[in-house]
N, C-alpha and C positions, 0 to 999 in steps of 0.2 A: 184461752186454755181453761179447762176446765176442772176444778181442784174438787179435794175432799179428803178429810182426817182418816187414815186406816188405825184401826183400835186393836187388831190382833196379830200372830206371829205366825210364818207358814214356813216350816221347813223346805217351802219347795224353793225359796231362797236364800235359804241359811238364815234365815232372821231367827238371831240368838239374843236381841239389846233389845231395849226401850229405848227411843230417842231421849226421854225424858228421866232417864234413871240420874238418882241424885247424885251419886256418886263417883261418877263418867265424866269423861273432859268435857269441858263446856265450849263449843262454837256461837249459845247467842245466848243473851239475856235482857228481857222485853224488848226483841226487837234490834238489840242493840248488840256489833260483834265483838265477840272477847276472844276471836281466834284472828292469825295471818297466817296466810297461802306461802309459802317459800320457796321459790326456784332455785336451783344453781344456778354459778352465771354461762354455764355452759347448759343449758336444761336442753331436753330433747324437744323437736317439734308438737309432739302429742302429748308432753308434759306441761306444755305452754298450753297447749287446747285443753286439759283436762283443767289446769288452773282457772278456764276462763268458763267452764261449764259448771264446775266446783261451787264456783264463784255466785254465776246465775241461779243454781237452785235454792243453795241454801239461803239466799235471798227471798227467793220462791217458798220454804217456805216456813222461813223468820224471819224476813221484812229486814235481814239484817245483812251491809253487805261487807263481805271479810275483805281488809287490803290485800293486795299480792309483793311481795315484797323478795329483792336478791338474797341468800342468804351465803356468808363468805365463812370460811377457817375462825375468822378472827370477830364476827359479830353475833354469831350465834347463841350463844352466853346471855347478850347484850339483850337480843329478840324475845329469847326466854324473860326475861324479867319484864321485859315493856308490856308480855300479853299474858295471858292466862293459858291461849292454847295455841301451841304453833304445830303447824300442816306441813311437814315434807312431803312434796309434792316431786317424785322422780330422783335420780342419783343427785345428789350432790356431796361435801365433804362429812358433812355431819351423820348422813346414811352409812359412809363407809364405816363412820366410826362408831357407827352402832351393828358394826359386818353384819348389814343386808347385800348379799354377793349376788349380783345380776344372772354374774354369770351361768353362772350354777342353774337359772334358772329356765323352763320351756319358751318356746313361743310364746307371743300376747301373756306368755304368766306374769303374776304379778303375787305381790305379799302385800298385809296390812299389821302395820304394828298398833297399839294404841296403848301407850303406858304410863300414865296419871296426865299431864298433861302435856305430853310429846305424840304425837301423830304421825305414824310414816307410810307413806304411798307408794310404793318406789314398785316398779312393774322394768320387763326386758322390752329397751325400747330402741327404735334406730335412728339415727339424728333426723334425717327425713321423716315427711308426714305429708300424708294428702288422705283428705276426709273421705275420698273415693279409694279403697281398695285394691280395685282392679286395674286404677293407672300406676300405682306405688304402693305392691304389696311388701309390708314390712313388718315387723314386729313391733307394738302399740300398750307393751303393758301397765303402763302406769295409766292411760286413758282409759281401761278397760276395769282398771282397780278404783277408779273414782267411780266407775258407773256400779261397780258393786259395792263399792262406801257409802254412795247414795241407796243405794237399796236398802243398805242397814239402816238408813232416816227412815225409811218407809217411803220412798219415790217409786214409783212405777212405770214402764216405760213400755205400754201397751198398743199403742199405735201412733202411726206418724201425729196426727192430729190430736192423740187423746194422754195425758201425763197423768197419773194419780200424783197428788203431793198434798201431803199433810200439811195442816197448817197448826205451828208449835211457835211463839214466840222466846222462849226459852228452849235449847238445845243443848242436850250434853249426847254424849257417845260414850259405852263403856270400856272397859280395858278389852283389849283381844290379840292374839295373835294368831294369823292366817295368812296360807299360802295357797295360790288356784292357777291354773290352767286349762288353756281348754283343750280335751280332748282328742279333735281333731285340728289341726293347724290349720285347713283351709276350709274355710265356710266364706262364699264370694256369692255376692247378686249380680247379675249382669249390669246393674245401674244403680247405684248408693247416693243419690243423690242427697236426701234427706239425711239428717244426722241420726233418725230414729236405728238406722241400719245399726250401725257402731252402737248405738245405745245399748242396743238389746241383744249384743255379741255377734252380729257379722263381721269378719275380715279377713285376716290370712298373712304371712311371709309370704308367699308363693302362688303363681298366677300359671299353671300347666298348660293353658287355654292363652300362651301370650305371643305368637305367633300367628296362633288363628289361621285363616284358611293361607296357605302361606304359598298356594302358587295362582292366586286368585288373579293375579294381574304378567302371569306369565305370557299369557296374551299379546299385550302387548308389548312386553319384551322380546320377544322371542318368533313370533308368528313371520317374521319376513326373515328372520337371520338364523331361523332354525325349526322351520316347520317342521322337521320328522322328529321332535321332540314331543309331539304330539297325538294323541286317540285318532283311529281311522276308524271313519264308518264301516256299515255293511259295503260299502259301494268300493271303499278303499280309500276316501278322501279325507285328510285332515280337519277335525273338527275345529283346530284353534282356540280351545275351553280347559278339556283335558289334558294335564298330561299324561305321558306312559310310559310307567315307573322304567320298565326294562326296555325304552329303545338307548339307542348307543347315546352317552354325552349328560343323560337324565340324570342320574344316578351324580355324577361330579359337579353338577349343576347344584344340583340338591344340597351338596356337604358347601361346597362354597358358600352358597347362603345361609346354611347353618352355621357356619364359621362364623360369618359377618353378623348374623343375629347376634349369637354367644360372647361377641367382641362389642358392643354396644353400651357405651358406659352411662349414655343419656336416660335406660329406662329401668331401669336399678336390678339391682341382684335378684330379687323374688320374678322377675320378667325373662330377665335375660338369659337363665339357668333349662328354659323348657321351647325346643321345638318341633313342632306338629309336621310329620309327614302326615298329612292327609288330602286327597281327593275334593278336589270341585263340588260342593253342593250337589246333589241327584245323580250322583256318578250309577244309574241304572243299566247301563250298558257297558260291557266292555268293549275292549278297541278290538279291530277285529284279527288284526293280525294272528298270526301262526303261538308266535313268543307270549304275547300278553296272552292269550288263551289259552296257552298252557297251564296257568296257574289258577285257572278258573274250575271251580267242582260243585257243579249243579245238583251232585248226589244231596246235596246240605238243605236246609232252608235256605230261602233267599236270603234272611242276615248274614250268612258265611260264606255264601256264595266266592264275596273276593276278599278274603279274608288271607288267602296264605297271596296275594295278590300283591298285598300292603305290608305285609308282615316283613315280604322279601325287601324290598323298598326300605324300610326300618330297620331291618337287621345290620345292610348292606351301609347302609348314613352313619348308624349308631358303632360301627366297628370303624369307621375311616374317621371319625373325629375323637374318639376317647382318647387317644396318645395326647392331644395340643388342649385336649377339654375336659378332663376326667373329673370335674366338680358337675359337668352339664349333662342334660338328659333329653334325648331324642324322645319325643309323645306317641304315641300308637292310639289315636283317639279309633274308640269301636263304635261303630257308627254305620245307619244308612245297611249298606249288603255287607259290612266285612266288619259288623256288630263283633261278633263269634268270635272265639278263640282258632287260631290258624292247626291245622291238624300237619302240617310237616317242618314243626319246630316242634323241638323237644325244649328247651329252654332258652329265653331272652337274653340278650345281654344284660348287663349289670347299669349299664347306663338307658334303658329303655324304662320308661312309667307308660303304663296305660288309661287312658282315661275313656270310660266308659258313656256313652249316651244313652238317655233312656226318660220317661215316665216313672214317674209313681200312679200307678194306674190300678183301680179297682177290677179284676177280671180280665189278666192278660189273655190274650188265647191260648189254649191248648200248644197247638203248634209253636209257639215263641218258647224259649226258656224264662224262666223269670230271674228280673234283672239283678234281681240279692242274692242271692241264693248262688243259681244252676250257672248264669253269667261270673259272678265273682267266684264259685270254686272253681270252674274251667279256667279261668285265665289266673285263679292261683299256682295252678299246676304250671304254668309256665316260669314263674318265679321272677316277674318283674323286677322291678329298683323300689315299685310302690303302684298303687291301682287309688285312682280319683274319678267321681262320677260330675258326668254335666247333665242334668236337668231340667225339662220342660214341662214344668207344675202348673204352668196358667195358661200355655198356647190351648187352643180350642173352646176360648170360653164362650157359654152359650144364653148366659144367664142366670139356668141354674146352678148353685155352687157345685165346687168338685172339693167339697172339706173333708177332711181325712186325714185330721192329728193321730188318730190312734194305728192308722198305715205308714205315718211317717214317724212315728214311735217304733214297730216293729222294724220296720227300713234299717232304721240308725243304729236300732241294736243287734241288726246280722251285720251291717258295716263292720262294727266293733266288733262282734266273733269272729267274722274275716278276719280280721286285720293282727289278733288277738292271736288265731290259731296257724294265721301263716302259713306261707314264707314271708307270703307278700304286706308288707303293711297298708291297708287304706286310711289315706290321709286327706277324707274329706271330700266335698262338693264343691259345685258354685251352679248356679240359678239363671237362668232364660227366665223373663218373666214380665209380664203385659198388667199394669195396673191401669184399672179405671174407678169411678168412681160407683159402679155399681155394682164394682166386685172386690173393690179394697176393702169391704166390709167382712166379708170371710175369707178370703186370700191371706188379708194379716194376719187371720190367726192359724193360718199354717205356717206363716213364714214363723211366727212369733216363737211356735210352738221348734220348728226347725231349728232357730238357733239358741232356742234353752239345751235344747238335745245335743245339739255339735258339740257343745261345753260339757255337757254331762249325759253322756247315753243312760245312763243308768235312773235319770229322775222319772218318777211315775206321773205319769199321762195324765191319770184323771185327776191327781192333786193339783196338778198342774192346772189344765183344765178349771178345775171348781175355783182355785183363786184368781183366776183369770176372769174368769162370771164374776164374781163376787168383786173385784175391785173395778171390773168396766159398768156393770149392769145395778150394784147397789141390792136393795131388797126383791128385786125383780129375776135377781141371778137365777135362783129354780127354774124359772120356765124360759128364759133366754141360753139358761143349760139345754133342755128338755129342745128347743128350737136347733139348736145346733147339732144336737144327736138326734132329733130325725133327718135333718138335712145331710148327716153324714151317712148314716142307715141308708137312705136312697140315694145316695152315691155310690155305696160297695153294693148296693141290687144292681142299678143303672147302667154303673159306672160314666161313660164319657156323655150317656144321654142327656137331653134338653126334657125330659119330663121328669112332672110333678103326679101323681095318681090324686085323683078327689076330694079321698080321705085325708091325706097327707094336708094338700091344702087348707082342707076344713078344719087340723087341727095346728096349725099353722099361724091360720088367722087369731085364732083362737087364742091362741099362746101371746100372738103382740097384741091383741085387747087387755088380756092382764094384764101383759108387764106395762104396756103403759098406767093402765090403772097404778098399781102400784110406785110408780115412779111419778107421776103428776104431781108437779111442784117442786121438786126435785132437782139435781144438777144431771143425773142418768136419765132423768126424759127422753135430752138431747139425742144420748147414744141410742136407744129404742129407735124414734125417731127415724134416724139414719138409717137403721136396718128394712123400717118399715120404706121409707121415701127411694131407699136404693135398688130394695128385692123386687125390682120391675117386675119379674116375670111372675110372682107371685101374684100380681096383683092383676097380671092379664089373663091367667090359670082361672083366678076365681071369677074373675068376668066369664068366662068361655062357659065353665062348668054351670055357670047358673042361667045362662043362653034357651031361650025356650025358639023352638021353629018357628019361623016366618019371612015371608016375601021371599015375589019371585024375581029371577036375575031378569035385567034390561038384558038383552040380544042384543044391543047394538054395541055393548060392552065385547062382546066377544071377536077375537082379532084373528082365531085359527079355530077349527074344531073338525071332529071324524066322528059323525053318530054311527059308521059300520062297523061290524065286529075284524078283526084284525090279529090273526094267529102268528105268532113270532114263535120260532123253534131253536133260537139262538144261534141261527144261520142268514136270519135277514133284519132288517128293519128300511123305515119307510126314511126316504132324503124328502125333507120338504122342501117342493119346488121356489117357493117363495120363503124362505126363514125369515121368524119373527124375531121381534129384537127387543129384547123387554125391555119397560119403562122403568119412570120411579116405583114404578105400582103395578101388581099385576099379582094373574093367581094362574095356577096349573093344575089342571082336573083331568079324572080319568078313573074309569073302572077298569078295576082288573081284576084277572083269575089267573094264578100263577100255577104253571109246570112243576118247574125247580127252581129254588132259589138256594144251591146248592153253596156253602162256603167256601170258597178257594180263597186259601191267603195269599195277601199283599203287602210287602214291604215297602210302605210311602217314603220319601226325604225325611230326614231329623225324625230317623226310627220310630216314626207312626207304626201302630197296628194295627192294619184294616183288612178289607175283602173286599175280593173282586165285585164289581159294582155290576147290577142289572137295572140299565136305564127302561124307564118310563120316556122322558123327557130328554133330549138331552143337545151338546152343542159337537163341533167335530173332534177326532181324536188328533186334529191337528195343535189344538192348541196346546200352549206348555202346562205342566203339570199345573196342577188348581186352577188353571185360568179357566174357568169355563162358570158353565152353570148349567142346573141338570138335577132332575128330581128322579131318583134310584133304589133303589135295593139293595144296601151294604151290610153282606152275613144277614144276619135276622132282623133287622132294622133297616126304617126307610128314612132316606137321607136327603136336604133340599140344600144346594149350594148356590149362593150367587156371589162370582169372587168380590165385587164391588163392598157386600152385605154380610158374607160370615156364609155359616154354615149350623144347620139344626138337624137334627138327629134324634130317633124315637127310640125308645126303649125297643127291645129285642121282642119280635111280635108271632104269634103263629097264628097263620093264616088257614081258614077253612078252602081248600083248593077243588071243595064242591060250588063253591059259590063265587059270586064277584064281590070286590071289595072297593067301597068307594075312596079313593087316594083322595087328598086337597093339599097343596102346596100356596102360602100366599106371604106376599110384601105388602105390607099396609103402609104406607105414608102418614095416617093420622095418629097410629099407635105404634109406630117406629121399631116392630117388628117383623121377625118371620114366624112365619105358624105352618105346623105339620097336622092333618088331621086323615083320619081313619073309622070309616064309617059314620062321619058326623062328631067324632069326640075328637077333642085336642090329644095330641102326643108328642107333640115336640112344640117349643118355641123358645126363640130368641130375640132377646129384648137390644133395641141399637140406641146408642145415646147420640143424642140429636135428635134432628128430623129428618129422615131420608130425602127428604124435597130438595134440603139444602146442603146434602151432605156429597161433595164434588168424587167423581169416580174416579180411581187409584188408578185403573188401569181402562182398556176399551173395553165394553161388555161383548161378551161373545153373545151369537144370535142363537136362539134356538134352533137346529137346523134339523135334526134327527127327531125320528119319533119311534119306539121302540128298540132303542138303542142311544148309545152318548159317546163321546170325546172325554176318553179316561187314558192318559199315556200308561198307566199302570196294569191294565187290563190286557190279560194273554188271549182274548176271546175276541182277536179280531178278524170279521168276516166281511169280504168287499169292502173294504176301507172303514167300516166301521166297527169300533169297539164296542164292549159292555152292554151285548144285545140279552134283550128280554126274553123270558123261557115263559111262552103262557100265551094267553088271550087278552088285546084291551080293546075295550068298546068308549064311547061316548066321552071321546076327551076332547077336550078345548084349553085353550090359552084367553087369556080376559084381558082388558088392561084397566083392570082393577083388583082391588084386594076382595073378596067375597066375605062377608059378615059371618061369624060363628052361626047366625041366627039361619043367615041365605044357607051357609052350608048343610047344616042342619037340615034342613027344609029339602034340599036335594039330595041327600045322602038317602032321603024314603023313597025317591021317584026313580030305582031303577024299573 
């Protein structure tokens, strides 16, 4: 771990002490403890865990380590006189008697008393504790009051891997008295493994999301003992996946199992209080019957499409169980097509919460509502029990970062005008979310920045921000600031794109030259370092960009290819006789001169927002959704997917549709990316950790099959069996089975 003294005070903590002030109760002296830890003998679980974290730092950093010791009625007195400073740590009898009243207090709230040389910690807490969250959401506040005691030493708890902590062999603390809560009650990660979560205010009493997909294995319940419980195709035939809220039996099935959830005493109260009526993952279709179609209104976008679908289904649960469960709450997660507020309810029951899915995304479309705003006052007019969002901040990562503290600053603070201005209260998020290691590097500092905000909507971003640089970065913080707000600047241009622009890079580079200068010798080296060794794609951006043309392609590389010109009107495309089947390596080429590449929206699973796709390339539209692979035309941007691989994606491009334009799609195996290029220059890539050689495939790879068209289940453009046909001309395209060189491509991109 890697340590360093902080010398100054930032309100963006409440740092109000000097660790060192003379006057202040003493925890060490050279080294040496002059305080104990005190439990009750009844102490909570996360009063025990705070004691032992308490323990560790201030050890960390005064070399000195405090005992932990029981404290009873009747020796209290005793402890006082044996030390100089003793720690209450959570309720016990000596807390009461100094009426610290729990009760009284919020969620995760907590108080700190500190009064010559008595300490008291004592936060709302529940006898249970699990260091994860979201299997035992409980109330944790005396854990959560040590991690803000520790902040008053000047600890910093800035990334899983990285701890600021002063190093003071003498320790005092001054007097104070303070009481906090956070804000919103639930702020959940989909995985809390690490304890950094808790450190830096993830958790929550309550898990909305604790049911989950809750008829996922009706299937096999159900499928031989009551198949008409279930979605009929267009044909009429039982699908066995979904169900259908209103066939006969569904509906009492439903409340049963909600019963039996709500009656569950093994997964604690914060669980067992919320369940989700919702629909099967990609519910894009509805069942085809007379009844379930009735409640279908295409007038809408496809987010509300089945909205009053579900709504019914919810209303119909949430009224047959309040008599036997009026503490519990049937879920309305908005989600996928039935996002939307339902338009033939006028009001929710009282025991119904909604939880919302969505992006924090730079540049939603036009056609969507946006999800803070136009999403939360529509379904406040409904008058929920309470509105919670689930979140997917990291799904489509590409490479380049998707940072965006000062979006998830604004977010947090219409949350809280919502919630503020009512009816509805919002109480909070929880997090989907994908860490690697070549994205944990700016991902943390949205999360970081996320749960300062849950705690407190109202702290300022960039003070935040600047102390945030300043205790990871050291003297280098200026231009590791300056890094991080151009990387977010081309996030709200880009939004979800895999490009970097030239400039950008050139001043990029630029910026981690100084700060290392600056840091050399240092213990922030390290951190630089990591930014430089992890920003893959930066560093494949600036290879690409400084690429001069040369060499021509081996022919015998080439595995498929059309040098004749080939008119697609978005009525045909070509089935190749023999489909090819890509390797670990391979590249896809093709000129083109597009018609239209007109925008028709599409609502993907877990509320993507994209557009109809116009393939170049592509595989059948048999396969299930993402399975495929297929280099296209999404909206304004062209897009290269291989499910094996990920997906890369160009900034939003206008095309001269006098001329042809040379496309390059490529998987390199030696540089463990994908690459998007246009006219010779890079515009997308995505950097894969490992090496694709050795990297085993998740699923079968779909073949190339189509040329002029692809296999997009989400595409309403389908013409003779094929989807997401191309509007335009393409000449001179090929398939390779290899990755083509920035250089090769280059070089070809002049020979139309």
């Amino acid at each position: 771990m890697i340590t360093k003294t902080i010398m100054k005070l930032s309100s963006i903590f409440g740092l109000f002490l000097l660790p060192w002030f003379s006057g202040a109760a003493q925890l060490a002296e050279n080294g040496t403890p002059t305080a104990v830890i005190l439990l009750g003998p009844e102490a909570s679980g996360c009063a025990r865990v705070g004691a032992v974290e308490l323990q560790k730092f201030i050890k960390d950093i005064s070399g000195a380590q405090l005992p932990v010791e029981t404290v009873y009625k009747n020796n209290f007195e005793q402890l006082k006189r044996k030390y100089k400073t003793v720690i209450l740590l959570g309720e016990s009898t000596p807390t009461k008697e100094m009426n610290i009243n729990t009760k009284k207090m919020k969620s995760d709230g907590f108080c700190i008393k500190v009064d010559k040389n008595v300490i008291a910690i004592v936060g709302k807490d529940a006898k249970a504790y699990d260091p994860i969250p979201l299997k035992l959401p409980l109330s944790v506040g005396t854990l959560y009051g040590v991690y803000y005691f520790l902040e008053q030493l000047g600890v910093r708890f800035l990334q899983q891997d990285y701890t600021v902590i002063p190093k003071k062999s003498d320790l005092r603390i001054a007097d104070m008295d303070i009481s906090r809560s956070p804000y919103f009650p639930h702020r959940i990660m989909e995985v809390m493994l690490d304890p950094w979560f808790r450190r830096v205010g993830y958790g929550g009493d309550r898990d909305p999301w604790a049911s989950k997909h809750s008829f996922h294995y009706w299937n096999k319940r159900f499928k031989d003992t009551h198949p008409e419980y279930f979605c009929l195709d267009r044909n009429g035939k039982s699908d066995l996946y979904y169900p259908a809220f209103p066939h006969p039996g569904v509906i009492d099935q439903m409340v049963i199992d909600a019963k039996a959830h709500f009656s569950r005493k093994s997964i604690g109260e914060g669980k067992r209080k919320f369940f989700l009526i919702i629909p099967n993952d990609y519910f894009m279709e509805m069942c085809s019957c007379s009844v379930c179609q009735s409640f279908v209104d295409k007038s809408r976008p496809k987010n509300g499409w089945y909205s009053d679908y579900v709504a019914d289904a919810v209303i119909k649960v949430a009224n047959a169980v309040k008599a036997e469960y009026p503490d519990c709450f049937i879920v309305y997660p908005a989600y996928e097509r039935y996002q939307l507020p339902p338009t033939r309810v006028k009001e929710l029951p009282d025991n119904v919460v909604v939880m919302v899915a969505g992006l924090r995304r730079a540049k939603l479309p036009h056609w969507m509502p946006s999800e803070d705003e136009e999403l939360l006052n529509g379904w406040q007019k409904l008058k929920p029990a309470g509105i919670y969002f689930w979140r997917y901040n990291t799904f489509g990562k590409n490479g380049v970062p998707w940072l965006m503290p000062h979006l998830i600053a604004d977010s947090v603070k219409k949350m809280k005008a919502s919630s503020e201005a009512g009816p509805a209260k919002v109480y909070g998020e929880m997090h989907f979310f994908r860490y690697d290691s070549q994205s944990h590097w700016w991902q943390n500092l949205n999360d970081y920045v996320t749960a300062k905000l849950l705690w407190d909507p109202d702290l300022d971003c960039d003070q935040l921000l600047n102390q945030y640089f300043s205790d990871l970065y050291g003297s280098a913080a200026p231009e590791m600031g300056e890094f991080h707000d151009i990387l977010e600047k081309n996030y709200m241009e880009y939004s979800d794109s895999a490009y970097l622009p030239q400039e950008t890079v050139k001043r990029l580079c630029a910026l981690l030259i100084e700060a290392s200068k600056k840091t050399a010798g240092t213990d922030f080296a390290g951190r630089v370092d990591y930014v430089k060794n992890n920003f893959l794609a930066l560093k494949k951006y600036d290879e690409m960009y400084h690429c001069q043309p040369g060499g021509n392609v081996d022919q015998r590389n080439v595995v498929w290819s059309s040098e004749e010109e080939n008119r697609f009107d978005g009525k045909n495309a070509i089935i190749l006789k023999k489909p090819v089947q890509p390797g670990t390596e391979y590249t896809l080429e093709a000129w083109i001169r597009p018609n239209d590449l007109t925008a028709y929206p599409v609502l993907y699973g877990e509320s993507f927002n994209t557009f109809e796709p116009y393939y170049i390339f592509g595989s059948t539209m048999n396969d299930p959704t993402f399975n495929h692979v297929g280099l296209a035309f999404v909206s304004d941007c062209l897009m290269f997917n291989d499910i094996n691989l990920g997906t890369v994606k160009s900034k939003p491009l206008k095309l001269d549709k006098r001329r042809y334009h040379h496309v390059v799609a490529t998987v390199s195996a030696k540089d463990s990316c994908l690459a998007l290029y246009l006219d010779g220059e890079p515009i997308g890539v995505q950097t894969i950790l490992g090496t694709i050689l050795n990297r085993e495939s998740t699923v079968k790879m779909p073949s190339i099959q189509v040329y002029g068209g692809g296999g997009d289940n989400q595409s309403s453009r389908e013409i003779n069996g094929v989807r997401g046909v191309f509007n335009g001309t393409i000449k001179k395209a090929a398939i390779y089975n290899k990755a083509l060189s920035p250089a090769e491509i280059k070089n070809r991109s002049r020979q139309e």
